[in-house]
Kinemage of the C-alpha trace (Angstrom):
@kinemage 1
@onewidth
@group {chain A} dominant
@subgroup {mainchain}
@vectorlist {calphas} color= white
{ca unk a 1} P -5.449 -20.456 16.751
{ca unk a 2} L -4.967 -18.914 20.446
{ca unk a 3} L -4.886 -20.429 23.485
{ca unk a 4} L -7.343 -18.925 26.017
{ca unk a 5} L -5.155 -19.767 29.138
{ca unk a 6} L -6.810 -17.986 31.814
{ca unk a 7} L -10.130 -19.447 30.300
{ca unk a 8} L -13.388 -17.018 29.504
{ca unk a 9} L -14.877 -14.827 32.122
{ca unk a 10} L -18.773 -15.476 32.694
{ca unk a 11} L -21.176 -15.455 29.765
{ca unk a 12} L -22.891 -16.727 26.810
{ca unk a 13} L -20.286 -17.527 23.434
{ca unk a 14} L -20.632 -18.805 19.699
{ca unk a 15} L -18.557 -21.958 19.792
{ca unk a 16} L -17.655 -24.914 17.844
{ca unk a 17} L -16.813 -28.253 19.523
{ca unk a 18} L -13.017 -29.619 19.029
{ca unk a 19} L -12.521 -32.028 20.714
{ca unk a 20} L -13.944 -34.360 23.504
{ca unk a 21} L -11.421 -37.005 25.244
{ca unk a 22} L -11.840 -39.782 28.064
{ca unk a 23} L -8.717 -38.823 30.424
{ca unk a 24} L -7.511 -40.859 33.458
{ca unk a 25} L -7.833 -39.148 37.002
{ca unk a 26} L -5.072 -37.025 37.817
{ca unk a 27} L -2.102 -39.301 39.701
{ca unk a 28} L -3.036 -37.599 42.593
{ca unk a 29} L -6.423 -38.349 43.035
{ca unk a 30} L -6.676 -41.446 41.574
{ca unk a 31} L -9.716 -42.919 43.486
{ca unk a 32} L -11.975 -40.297 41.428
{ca unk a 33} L -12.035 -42.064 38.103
{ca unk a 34} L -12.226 -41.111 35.084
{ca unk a 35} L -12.531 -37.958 33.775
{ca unk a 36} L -13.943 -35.958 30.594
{ca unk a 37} L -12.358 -32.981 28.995
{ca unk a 38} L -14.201 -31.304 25.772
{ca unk a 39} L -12.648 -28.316 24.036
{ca unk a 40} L -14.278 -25.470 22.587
{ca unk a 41} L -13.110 -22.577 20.119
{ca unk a 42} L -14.789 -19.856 20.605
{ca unk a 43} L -16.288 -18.174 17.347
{ca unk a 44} L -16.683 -14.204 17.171
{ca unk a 45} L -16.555 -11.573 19.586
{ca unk a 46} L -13.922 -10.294 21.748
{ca unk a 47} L -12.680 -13.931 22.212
{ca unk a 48} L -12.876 -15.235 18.506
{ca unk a 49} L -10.781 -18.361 18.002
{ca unk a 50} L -9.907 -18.619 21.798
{ca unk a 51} L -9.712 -22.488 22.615
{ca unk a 52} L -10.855 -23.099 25.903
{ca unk a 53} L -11.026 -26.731 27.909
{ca unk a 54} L -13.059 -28.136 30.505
{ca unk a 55} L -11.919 -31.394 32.452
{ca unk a 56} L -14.899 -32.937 34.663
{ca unk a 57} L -15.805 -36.628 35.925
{ca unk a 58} L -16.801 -38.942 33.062
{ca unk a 59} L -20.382 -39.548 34.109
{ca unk a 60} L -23.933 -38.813 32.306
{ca unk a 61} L -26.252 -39.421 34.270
{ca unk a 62} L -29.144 -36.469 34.443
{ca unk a 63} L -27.175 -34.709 37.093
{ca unk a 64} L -23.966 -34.817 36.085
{ca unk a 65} L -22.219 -31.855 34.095
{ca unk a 66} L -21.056 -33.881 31.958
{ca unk a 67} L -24.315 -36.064 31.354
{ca unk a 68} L -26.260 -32.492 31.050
{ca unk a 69} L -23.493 -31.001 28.633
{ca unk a 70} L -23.551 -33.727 25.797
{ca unk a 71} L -27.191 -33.474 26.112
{ca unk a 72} L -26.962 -30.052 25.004
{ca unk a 73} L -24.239 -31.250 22.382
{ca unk a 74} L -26.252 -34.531 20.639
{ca unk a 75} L -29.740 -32.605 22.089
{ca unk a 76} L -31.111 -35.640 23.231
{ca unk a 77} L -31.114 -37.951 26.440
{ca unk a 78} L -28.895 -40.594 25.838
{ca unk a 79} L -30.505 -44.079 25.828
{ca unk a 80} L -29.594 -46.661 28.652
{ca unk a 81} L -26.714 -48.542 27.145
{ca unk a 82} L -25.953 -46.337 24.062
{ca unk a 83} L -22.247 -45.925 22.790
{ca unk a 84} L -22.147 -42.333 21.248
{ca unk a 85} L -19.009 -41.758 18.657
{ca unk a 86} L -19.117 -37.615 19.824
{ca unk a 87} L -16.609 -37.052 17.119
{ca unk a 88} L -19.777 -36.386 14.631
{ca unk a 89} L -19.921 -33.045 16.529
{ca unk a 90} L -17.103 -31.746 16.141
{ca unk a 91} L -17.075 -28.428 14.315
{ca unk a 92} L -20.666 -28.138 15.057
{ca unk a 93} L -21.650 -24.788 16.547
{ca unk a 94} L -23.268 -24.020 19.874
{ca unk a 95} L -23.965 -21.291 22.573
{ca unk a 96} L -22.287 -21.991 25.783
{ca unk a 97} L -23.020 -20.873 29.004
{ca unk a 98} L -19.620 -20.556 30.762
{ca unk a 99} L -18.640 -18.903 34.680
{ca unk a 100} L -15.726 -19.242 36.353
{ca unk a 101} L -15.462 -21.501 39.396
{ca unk a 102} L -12.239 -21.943 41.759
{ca unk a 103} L -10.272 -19.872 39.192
{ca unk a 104} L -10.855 -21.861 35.958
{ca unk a 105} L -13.518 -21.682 33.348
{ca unk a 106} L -16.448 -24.282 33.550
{ca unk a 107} L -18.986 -24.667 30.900
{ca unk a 108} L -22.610 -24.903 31.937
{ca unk a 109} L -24.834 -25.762 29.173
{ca unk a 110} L -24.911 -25.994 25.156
{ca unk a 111} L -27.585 -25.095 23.025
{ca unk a 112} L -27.260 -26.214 19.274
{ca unk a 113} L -26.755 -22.982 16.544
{ca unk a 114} L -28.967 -23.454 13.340
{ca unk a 115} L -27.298 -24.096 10.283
């Protein structure tokens, strides 16, 4: 397995989802909260087996990036008070829409692959 460190470049990419962690704000901004990080590998293409990470805050609400992506992961609003175990997504495949922003990769949106 490689890692992707300069991150993907704009586009649409076959992934599968790795990982997704709950992270603590960096020590220098501490008064931002939480934050969320979810890992991809990148399946086929020029960029097959890449992993790739995105860190952003640790909110879903319908405008958040975060709330929007795991939408896109479980396809489904989450219900008001719901704990979701995202682990029973991992290896799952999806199309992600990535672009770069500030010099770093940020994923966009993820659409579920059929089996």
């Amino acid at each position: 397995m490689q890692i992707q460190v300069d991150g993907l470049p704009d586009g649409s990419y076959t992934v599968e989802l790795v990982s997704a962690e709950e992270l603590p704000p960096p020590e220098d901004h501490e008064d931002w909260g939480p934050s969320a990080e979810l890992t991809v590998m990148v399946v086929g293409g020029d960029y097959d087996g890449n992993v790739v990470a995105d860190r952003m805050g640790y909110r879903v609400g319908k405008k958040a990036r975060f709330g929007k992506l795991v939408r896109g992961i479980i396809g489904r609003d989450l219900q008001p008070g719901e704990a979701l175990d995202i682990s029973q997504y991992y290896g799952r495949r999806y199309t992600l829409l990535a672009e770069v922003s500030d010099g770093r990769t940020r994923f966009l949106n993820f659409v579920s692959v059929p089996d």
